[in-house]
C-alpha positions in Angstrom: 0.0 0.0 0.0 1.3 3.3 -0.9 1.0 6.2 1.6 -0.3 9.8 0.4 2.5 12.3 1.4 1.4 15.9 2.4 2.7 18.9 3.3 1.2 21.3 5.6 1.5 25.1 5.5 1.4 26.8 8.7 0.0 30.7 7.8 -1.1 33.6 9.9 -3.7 36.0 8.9 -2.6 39.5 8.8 -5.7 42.2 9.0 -5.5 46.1 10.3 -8.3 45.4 12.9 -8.0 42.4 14.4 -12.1 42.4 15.4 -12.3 40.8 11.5 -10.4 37.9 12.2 -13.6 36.7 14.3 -15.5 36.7 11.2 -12.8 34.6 8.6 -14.4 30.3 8.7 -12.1 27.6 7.2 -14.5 27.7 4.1 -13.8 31.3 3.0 -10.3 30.8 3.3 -9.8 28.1 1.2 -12.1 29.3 -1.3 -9.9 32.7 -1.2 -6.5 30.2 -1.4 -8.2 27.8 -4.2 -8.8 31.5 -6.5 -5.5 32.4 -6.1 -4.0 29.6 -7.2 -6.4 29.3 -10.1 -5.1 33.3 -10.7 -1.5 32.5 -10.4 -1.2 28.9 -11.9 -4.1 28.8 -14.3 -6.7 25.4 -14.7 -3.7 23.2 -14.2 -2.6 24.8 -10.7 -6.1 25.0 -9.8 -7.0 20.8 -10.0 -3.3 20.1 -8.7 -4.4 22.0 -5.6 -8.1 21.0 -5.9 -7.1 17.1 -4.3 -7.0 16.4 -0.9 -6.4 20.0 -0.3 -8.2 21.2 3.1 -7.9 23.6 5.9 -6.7 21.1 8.6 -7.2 24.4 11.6 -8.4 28.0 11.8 -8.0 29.7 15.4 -10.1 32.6 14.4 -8.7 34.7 17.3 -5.0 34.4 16.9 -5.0 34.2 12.8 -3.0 31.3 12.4 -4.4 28.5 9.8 -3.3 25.0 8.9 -3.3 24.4 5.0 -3.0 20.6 4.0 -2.2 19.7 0.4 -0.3 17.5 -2.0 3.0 17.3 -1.8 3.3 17.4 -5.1 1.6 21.0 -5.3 3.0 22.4 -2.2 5.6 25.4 -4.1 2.4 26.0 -6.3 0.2 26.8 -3.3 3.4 28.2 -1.6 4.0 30.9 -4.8 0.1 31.9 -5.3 -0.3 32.8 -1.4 1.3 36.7 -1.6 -1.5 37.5 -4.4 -4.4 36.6 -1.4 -5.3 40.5 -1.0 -8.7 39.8 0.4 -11.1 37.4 2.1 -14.5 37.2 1.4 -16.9 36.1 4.4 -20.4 36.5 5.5 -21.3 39.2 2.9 -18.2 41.3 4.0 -14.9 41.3 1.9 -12.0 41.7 4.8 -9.1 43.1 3.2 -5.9 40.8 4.3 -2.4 39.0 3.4 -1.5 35.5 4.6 2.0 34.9 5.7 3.5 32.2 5.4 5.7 30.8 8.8 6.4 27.5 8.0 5.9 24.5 5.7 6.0 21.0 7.7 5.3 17.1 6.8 3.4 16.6 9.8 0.9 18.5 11.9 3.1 18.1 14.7 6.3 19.4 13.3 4.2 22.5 12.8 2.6 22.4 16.2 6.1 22.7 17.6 7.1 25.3 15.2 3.8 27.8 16.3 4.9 26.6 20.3 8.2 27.9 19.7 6.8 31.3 17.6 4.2 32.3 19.9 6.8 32.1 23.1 9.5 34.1 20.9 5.9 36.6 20.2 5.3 36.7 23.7 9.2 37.4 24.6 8.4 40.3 22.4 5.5 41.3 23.7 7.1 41.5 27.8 9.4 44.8 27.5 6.1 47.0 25.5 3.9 45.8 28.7 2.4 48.9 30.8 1.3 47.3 34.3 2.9 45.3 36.6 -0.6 43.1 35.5 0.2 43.3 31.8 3.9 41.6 32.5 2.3 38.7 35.1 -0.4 37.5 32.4 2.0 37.4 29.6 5.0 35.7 32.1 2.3 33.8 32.8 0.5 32.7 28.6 4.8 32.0 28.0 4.8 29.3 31.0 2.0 27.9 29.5 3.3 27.5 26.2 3.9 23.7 26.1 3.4 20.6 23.8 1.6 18.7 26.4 -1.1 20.7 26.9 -2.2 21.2 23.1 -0.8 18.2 22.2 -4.9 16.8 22.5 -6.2 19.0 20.0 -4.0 18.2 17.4 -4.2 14.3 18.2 -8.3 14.0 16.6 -6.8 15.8 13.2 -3.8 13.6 13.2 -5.7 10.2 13.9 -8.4 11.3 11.8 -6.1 12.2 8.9 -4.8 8.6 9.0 -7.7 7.1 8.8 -8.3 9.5 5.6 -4.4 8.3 4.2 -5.3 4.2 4.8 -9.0 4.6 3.0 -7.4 6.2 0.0 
């Protein structure tokens, strides 16, 4: 039996007022990501990207999105996502870029990637802190930054997403 090999594209959504990001569903993105290709790449980028492509995870309050695709497409996906100007939801058109931080095999080489980004973030985010309360609740979102304890969310994708790999 041969086993499917993806690649997974770990993005965060970048918008000027962050209240949008509430409103963005794993639909609209990847119909916004399946136009782009078809804009950049033409018909052929367009059904390359078409199988077994899916949004694997959308945190609507942070921005960040898991893309999973062929690995066969993966640099077309990768090339058309810069050309993503806009996202069209719920009636409103939110105007947008996705960034791209990091292109993985697994879900969980990615999970550890976005551990390791939101703790350098948050790192950041210390010295610009006002209050004395400010500094104790981001000391305190940096200790909780850990594999263990979002390691259960990501274990229902990955087991389903086997499941997906031995049926096809």
């Amino acid at each position: 039996m041969v086993r499917l090999k993806s690649r997974y594209l770990l993005c965060e959504v970048n918008v000027s007022d962050r209240s949008q990001l509430l409103l963005l569903d794993d639909r609209a993105i990847m119909v916004a990501v399946k136009a782009a290709v078809a804009r950049t790449h033409g018909d052929y980028g367009a059904a390359m990207c078409s199988i077994r492509f899916c949004v694997k995870y959308l945190n609507a309050h942070t921005g960040i999105v898991f893309l999973r695709f062929p690995k066969s497409c993966y640099k077309l996906l990768w090339s058309a996502l810069p050309f993503i100007t806009s996202i069209e939801t719920r009636g409103q058109k939110i105007p947008c870029f996705l960034n791209c931080l990091h292109v993985g095999g697994t879900i969980r080489t990615c999970q550890k990637f976005l551990i390791r980004y939101n703790t350098q973030q948050l790192h950041r985010m210390l010295p610009k802190c006002k209050s004395e309360e400010e500094k104790q609740q981001v000391r305190k979102a940096i200790l909780s930054c850990s594999l263990t304890e979002s390691k259960e969310a990501f274990e229902e994708d990955s087991e389903s997403e086997e499941e997906e790999e031995e049926e096809e």
